[in-house]
C-alpha positions in Angstrom: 156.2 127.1 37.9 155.8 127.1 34.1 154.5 130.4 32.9 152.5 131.7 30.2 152.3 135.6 28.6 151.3 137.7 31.0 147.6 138.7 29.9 146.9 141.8 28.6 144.9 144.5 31.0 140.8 144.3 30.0 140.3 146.3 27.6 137.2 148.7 29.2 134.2 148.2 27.2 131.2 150.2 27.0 127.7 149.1 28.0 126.6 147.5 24.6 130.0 145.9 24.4 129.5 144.2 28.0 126.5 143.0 27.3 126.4 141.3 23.6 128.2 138.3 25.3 124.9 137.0 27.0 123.1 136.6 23.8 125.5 134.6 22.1 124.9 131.0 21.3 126.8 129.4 24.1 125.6 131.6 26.7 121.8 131.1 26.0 122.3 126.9 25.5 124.2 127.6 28.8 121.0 128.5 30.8 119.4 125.5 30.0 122.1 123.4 30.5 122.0 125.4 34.1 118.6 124.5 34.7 118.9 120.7 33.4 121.7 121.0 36.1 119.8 122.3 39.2 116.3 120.5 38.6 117.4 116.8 40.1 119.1 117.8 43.4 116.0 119.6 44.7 113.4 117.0 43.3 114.7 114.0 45.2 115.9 116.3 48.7 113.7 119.0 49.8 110.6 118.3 47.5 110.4 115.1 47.6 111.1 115.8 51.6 107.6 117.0 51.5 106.4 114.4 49.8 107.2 111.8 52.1 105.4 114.1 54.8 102.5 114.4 53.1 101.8 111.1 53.4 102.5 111.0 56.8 105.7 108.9 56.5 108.0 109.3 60.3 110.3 111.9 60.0 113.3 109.4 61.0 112.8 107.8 57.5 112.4 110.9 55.9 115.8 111.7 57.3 117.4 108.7 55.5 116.6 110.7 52.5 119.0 112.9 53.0 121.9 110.3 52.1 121.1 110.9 48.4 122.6 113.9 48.1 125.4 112.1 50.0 126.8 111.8 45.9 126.7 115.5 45.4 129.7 116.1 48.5 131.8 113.5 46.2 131.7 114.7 43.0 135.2 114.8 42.5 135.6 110.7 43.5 134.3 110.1 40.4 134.4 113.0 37.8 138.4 111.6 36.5 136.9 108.8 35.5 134.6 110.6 33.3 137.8 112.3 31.5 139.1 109.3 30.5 136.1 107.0 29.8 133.6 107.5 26.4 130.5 106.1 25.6 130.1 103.6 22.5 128.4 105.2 19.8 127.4 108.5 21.7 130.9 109.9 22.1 131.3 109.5 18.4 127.7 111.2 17.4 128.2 114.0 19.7 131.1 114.1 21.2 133.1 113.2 24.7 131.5 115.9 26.8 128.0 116.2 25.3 127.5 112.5 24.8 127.9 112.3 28.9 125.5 115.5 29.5 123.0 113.5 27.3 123.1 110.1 29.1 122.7 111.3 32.7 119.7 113.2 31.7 118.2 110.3 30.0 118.8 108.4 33.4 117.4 111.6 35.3 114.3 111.6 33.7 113.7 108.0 33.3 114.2 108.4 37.4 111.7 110.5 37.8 109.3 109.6 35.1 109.6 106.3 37.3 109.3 107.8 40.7 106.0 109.5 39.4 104.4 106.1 39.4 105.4 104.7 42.8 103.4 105.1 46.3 106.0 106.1 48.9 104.0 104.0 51.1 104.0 100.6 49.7 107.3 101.0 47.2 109.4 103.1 49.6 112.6 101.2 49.4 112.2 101.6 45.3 111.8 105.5 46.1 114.6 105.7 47.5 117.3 103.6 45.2 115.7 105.5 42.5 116.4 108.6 44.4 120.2 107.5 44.8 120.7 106.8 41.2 118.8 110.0 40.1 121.6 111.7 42.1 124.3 109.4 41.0 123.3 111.3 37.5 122.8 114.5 38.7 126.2 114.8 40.4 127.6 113.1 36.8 125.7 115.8 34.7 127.3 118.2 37.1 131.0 117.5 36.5 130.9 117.0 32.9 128.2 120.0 32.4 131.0 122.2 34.4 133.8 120.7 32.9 132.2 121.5 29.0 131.4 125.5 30.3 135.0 125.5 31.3 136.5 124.0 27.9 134.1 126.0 25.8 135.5 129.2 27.2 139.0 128.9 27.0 141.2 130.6 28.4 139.3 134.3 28.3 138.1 135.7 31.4 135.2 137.1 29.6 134.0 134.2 27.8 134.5 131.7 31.5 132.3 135.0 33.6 129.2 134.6 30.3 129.6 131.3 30.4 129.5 131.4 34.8 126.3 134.2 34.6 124.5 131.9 32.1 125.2 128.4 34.1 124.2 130.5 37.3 120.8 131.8 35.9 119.7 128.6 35.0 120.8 126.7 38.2 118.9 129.8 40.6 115.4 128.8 38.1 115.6 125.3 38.4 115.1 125.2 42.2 112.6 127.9 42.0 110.5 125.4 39.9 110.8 122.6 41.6 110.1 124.0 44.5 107.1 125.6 43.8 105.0 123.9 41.0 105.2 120.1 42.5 104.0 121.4 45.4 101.2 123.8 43.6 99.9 120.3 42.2 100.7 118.2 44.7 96.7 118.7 46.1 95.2 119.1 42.7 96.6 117.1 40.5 98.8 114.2 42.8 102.2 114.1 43.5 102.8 111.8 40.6 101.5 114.4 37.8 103.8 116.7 39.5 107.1 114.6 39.0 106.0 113.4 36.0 105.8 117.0 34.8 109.7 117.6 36.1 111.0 114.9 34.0 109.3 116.4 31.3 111.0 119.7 32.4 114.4 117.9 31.9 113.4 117.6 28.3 114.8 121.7 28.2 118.3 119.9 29.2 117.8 117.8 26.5 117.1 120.6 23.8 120.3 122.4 25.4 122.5 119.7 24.3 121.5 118.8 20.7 122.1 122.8 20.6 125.6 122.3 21.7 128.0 124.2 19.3 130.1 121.3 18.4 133.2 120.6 21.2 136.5 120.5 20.3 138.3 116.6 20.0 138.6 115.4 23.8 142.2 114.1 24.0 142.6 111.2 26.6 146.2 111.1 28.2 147.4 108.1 27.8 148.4 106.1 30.8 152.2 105.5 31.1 152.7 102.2 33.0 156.6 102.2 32.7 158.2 99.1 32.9 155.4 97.5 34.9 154.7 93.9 33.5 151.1 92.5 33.4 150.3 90.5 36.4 146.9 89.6 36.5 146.1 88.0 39.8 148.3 89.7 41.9 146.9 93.2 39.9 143.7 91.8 41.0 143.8 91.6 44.9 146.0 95.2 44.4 143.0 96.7 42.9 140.5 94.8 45.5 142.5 96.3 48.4 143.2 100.1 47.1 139.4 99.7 46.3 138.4 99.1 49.9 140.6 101.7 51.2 139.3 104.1 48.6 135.4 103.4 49.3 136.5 103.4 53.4 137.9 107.4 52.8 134.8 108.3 50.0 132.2 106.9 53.0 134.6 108.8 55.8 134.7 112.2 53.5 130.8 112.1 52.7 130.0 111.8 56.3 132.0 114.8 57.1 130.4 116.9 54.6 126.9 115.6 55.5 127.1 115.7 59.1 125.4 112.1 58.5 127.2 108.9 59.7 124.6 106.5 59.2 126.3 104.5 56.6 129.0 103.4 59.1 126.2 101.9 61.7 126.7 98.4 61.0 130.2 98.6 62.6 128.7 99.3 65.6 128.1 96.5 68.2 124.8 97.9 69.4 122.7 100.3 68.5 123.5 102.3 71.7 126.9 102.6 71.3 126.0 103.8 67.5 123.6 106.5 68.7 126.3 107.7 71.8 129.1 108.5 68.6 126.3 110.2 66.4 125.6 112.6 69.2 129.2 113.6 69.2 129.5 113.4 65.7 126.7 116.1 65.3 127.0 117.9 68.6 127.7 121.9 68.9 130.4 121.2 70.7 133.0 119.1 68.9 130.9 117.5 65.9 131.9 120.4 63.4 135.3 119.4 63.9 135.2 115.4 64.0 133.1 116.3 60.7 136.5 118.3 59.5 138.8 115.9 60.4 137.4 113.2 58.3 137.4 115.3 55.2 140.3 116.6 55.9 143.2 115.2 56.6 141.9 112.0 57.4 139.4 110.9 54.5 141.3 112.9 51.7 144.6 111.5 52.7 143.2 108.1 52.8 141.9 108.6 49.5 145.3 110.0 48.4 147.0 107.2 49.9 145.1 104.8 47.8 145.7 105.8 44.8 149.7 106.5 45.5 152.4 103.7 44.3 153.4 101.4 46.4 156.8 102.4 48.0 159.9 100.5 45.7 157.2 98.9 43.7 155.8 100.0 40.1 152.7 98.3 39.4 149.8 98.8 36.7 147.1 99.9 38.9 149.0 102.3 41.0 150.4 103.7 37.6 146.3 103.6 36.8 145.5 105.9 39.8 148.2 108.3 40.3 147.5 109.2 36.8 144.0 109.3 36.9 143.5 110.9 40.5 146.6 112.2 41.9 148.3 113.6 39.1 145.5 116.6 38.2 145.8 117.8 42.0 150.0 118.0 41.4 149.5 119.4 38.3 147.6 122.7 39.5 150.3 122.7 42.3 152.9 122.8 39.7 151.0 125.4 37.4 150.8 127.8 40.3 153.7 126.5 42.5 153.8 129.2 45.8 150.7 130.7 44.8 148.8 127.6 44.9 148.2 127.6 48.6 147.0 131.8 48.5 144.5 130.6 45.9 143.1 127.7 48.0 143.1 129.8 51.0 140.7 132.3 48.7 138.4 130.1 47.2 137.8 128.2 50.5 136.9 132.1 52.4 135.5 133.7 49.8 131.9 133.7 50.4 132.4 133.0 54.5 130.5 135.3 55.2 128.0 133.7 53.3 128.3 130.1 54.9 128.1 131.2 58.4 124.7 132.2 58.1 123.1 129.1 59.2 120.2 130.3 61.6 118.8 133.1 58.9 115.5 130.8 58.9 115.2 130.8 63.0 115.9 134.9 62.8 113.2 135.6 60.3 110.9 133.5 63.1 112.2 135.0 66.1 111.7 138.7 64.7 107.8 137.6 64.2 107.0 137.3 60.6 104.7 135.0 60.1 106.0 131.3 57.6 104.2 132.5 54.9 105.8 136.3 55.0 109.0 134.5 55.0 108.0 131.8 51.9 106.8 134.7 49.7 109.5 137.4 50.6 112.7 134.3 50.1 111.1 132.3 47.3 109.9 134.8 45.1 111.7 138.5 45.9 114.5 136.4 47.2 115.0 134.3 43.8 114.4 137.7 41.6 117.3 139.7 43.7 119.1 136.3 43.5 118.6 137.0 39.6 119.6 140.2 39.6 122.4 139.6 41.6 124.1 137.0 39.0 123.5 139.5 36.0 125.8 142.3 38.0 128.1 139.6 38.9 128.7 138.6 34.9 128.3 142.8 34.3 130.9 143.6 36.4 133.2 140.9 35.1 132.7 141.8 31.2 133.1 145.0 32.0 136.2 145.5 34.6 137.8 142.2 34.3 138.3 139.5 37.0 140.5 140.8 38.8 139.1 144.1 40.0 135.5 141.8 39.7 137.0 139.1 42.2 138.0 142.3 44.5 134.1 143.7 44.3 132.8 140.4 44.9 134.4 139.7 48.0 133.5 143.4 49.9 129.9 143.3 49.1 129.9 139.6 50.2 130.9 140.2 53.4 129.4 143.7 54.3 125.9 143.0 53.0 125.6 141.1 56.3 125.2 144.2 57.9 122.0 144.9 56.5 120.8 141.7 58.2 122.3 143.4 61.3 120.6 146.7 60.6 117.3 144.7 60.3 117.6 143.2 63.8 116.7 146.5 65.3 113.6 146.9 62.9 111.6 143.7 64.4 109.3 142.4 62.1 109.3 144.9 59.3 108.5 143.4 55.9 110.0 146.7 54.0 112.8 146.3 56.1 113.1 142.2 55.2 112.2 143.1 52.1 115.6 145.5 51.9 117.9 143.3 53.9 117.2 140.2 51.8 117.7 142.0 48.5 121.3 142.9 49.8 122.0 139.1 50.8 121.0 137.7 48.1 122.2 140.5 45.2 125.4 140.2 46.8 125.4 136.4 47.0 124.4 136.5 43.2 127.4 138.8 42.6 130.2 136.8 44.6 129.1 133.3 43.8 129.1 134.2 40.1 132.5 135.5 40.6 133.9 132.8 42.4 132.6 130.1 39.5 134.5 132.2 37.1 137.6 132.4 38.6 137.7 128.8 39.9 136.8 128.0 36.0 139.6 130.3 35.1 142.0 128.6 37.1 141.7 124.7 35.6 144.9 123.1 34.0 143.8 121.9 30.2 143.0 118.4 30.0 141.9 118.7 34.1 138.7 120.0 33.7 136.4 117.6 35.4 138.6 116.7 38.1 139.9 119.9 39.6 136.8 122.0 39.4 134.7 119.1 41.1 137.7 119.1 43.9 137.2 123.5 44.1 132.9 122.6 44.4 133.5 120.0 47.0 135.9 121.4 49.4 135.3 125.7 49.4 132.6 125.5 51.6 134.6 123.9 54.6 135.9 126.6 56.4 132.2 128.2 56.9 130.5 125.6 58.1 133.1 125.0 60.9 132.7 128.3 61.5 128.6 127.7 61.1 128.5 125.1 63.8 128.8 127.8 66.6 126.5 130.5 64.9 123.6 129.8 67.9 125.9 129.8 70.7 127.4 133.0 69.9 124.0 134.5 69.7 122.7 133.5 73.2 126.0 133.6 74.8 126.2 137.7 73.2 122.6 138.0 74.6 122.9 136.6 78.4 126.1 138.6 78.4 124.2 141.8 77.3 121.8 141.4 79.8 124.1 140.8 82.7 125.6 144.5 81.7 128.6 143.0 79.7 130.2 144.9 76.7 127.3 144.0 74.3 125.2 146.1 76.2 126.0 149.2 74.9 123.4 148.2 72.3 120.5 147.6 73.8 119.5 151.2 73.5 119.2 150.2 69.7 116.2 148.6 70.5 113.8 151.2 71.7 111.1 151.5 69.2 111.2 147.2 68.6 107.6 145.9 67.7 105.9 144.2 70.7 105.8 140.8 68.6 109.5 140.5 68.0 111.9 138.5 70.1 108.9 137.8 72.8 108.7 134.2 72.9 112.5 133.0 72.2 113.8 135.5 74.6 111.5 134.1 77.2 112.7 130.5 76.2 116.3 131.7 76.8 115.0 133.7 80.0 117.1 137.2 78.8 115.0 140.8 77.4 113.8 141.3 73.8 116.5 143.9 73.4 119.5 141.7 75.0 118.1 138.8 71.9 118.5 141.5 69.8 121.5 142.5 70.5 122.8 139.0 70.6 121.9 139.0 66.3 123.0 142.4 65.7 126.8 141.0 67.2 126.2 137.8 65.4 125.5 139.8 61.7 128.5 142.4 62.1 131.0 139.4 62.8 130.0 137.7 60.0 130.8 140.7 58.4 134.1 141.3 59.9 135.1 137.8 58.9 134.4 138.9 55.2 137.3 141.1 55.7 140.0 138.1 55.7 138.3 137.1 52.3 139.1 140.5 51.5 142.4 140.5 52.4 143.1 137.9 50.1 141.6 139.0 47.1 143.7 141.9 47.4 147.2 139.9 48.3 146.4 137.3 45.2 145.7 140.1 42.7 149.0 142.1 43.9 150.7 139.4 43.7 149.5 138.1 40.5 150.1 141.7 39.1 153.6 141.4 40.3 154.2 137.9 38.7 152.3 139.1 35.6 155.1 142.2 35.3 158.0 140.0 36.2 157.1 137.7 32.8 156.5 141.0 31.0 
């Protein structure tokens, strides 16, 4: 493991102190680079979602939609590539990194500038390879937007949790927007007005970059091809087949991590035998973890397998690839060597607790607000205490440091789902909402502030792109295996409290619960109001008890840390 100086303990600053960071230069460009970040993934999902509907297009090819965020899961496929390659002219005006930012949101607004102008009814299949490419350079700007924060920092903790708080403000307002405005036009104005007015909006992106403090000189590593010799057509069908192999495990990985398989239909012999696997692929049952296997081991050791020499034999393009793929993975095992694993095992648990909450929409239902309680409560309060909840998150950090920050982050994470817990046994009490969904979403602002930091704080120099889209891609796995069996615990916990098992003991929680809440689900599922109940207020504590492992961690990696820290010392 090669070591550096341990760091010096954060200095404690006072209030003024931890808060002059956020006005700096790089911090404030940051938030619109933030925004220019979260503005395309929305547009062509959810919003444009509604856009299809409005025009009375059938849900099933609405669904297709969905595939074009299918490039967001993949990030890391592609983002080594954008290490090594510039762009004519570009790179030299403005640099490696900021000559990239600035060409992807010239193809993002040209996208949607050209989306604007096309009926969804009569130029649908345009729509939609528009839509791909817009998130082909959404998921670019993403990488090289990330990998630029995380250069521009350094190595100070302080300067990667200002520069995390900034990115994270402007990514929470960009969804906020286009969630709300196209759709405030949409009846007035058109639906064409509205999108053109979110390209315009990318224009902020645009701003952000030609205020760029200028980057440091991007060094590409050379690639060392040893004593390979140049053999053109056998290099040729080498690169043909690692290619095939390498698209078979990106196709295999993205339809893990979007539950989606519809890109592998045309190996199916019939459309019935296509439809029977899909079932499986997506059932409660065993599709979370066919959807696991397939990002891991299977599609990331296919993909690793690709790009790996060929055994006895040196050759140009395996030299290519293990360089350009497999080498920044090895290097941030050899930075960390025996701590690696502890510090995947964190980021991928971190915000469990968070992930697992998968059926927060069909509580929100079932406890008898109305949809347009719910809208108003999660897309304005909800996006203010998200606010709010970043801010503390970059506070805490300037102020403490990361490690006692990463610590913080992880216990109000996971015991904040108690208050969802608590609001169970309220019913359909908007102050109560109102109080439950500040805690969710302050904390979630806090921990996922936190966890960009210290993922940014980890990255080897001259890796940037490639291992922080590998941490985006990959932390969330562990909770949505989890996630897959949220439902089922619920109505198993709620037949069982109803046929006097040990969940019982809370129904008497229940006594003053609002006629309105739980009446119609718990007559679906044929069990009382208060056994329904009960079956959310066990769901909510054990996502909170499974915030303790994250916990656990965090307190094992910074001891350890320390340790290793006073051992260089």
């Amino acid at each position: 493991m090669t070591t550096s100086p341990a760091p010096a303990a954060p200095e404690k600053k006072s209030l003024k102190q931890s808060l002059k960071p956020f006005l700096s230069r790089p911090a404030l460009v940051m938030i619109l680079l933030g925004f220019s970040s979260g503005l395309p993934l929305s547009l062509i999902f959810d919003t444009l979602q509604v856009w299809l509907r409005d025009v009375n297009l059938s849900l099933t090819t609405i669904g297709y939609f969905s595939l074009v965020t299918f490039v967001y899961s993949l990030k890391f496929v592609w983002a080594p590539v954008l290490d090594r390659v510039g762009l004519p002219a570009l790179t030299k005006m403005l640099g490696h990194r900021r000559s990239w930012i600035l060409l992807s949101q010239i193809v993002i607004m040209a996208g949607l500038f050209t989306i604007s102008g096309l009926n969804p009814q009569a130029h649908l299949g345009w729509m939609a390879l528009v839509a791909v490419i817009i998130g082909f350079a959404g998921a670019t700007q993403d990488i090289v937007i990330d990998a630029w924060r995380i250069e521009t920092a350094g190595d100070s903790t302080q300067h990667q949790a200002v520069m995390a708080t900034a990115a994270a403000w402007g990514a929470r307002i960009a969804p906020f927007v286009s969630g709300i405005v196209p759709l405030a036009l949409a009846d007035t104005l058109g639906w064409g007005f509205a999108y053109a007015l979110m390209a315009a909006l990318m224009g902020l992106g645009i701003i952000g970059v030609l205020l760029v403090p200028k980057e440091a000189v991007h060094n590409v590593r050379p690639i060392d091809y040893g004593d390979a010799p140049a053999k053109p057509a056998l290099e040729l069908v080498e690169w043909l087949g690692r290619l095939v192999l390498m698209f078979f495990a990106i196709c295999l990985m993205g339809a893990g991590l979007t539950a989606n398989i519809d890109l592998f239909k045309f190996l199916f012999p019939t459309d019935a035998a296509f439809e029977a696997v899909k079932a499986l692929w997506t059932s409660k049952s065993y599709g979370i973890l066919l959807q696991f296997l397939s990002v891991l081991p299977v599609g990331l050791g296919l993909l690793i397998l690709s790009c790996l020499p060929i055994r006895n034999l040196v050759t140009r393009p395996g030299a290519y690839l293990r360089q350009t793929f497999v080498v920044p993975i090895v290097a941030f095992f050899q930075r960390y060597d025996n701590l690696a694993w502890l510090i995947l095992a964190t980021i991928c648990l971190y915000r469990i607790s968070d992930f697992v909450l998968n059926v927060n929409g069909a509580f929100y239902l079932d406890l008898g607000f109305d949809k347009l309680a719910i809208a108003e409560v999660r897309k304005i309060f909800g996006v203010v205490m998200t606010m709010l909840g970043v801010g503390m998150g970059g506070f805490v950090m300037t102020r403490f440091g990361m490690k006692k920050s990463l610590v913080f982050g992880a216990i109000v994470c996971g015991f904040s789902n108690l208050a969802y817990a608590w609001l169970a046994t309220q019913g359909n009490s908007l102050t109560a909402f109102s109080i439950a969904l500040a805690a969710d979403n302050i904390s979630a602002g806090v921990a996922g502030t936190v966890l960009i930091a210290y993922m940014s704080s980890l990255i080897s120099k001259g890796y940037a792109a490639q291992q922080y889209a590998l941490f985006t891609s990959l932390y969330a796995l562990p909770g949505k295996l989890l996630a897959s069996q949220s439902g089922r615990l619920i109505e198993t916990t709620a037949k069982s409290a109803d046929s006097g098992g040990w969940s019982s003991i809370f129904k008497g929680w229940f006594g003053n619960l609002p006629a309105i809440s739980y009446e119609k689900p718990a007559a679906i599922l044929k069990v009382s109001r208060e056994a329904l109940g009960t079956g959310y207020v066990v769901f909510f504590s054990y996502t909170a008890a499974i915030g303790l492992v994250a916990i656990v961690l965090c307190l094992w990696l910074v001891r350890v840390q320390k340790f290793k820290d006073d051992a260089v010392e």
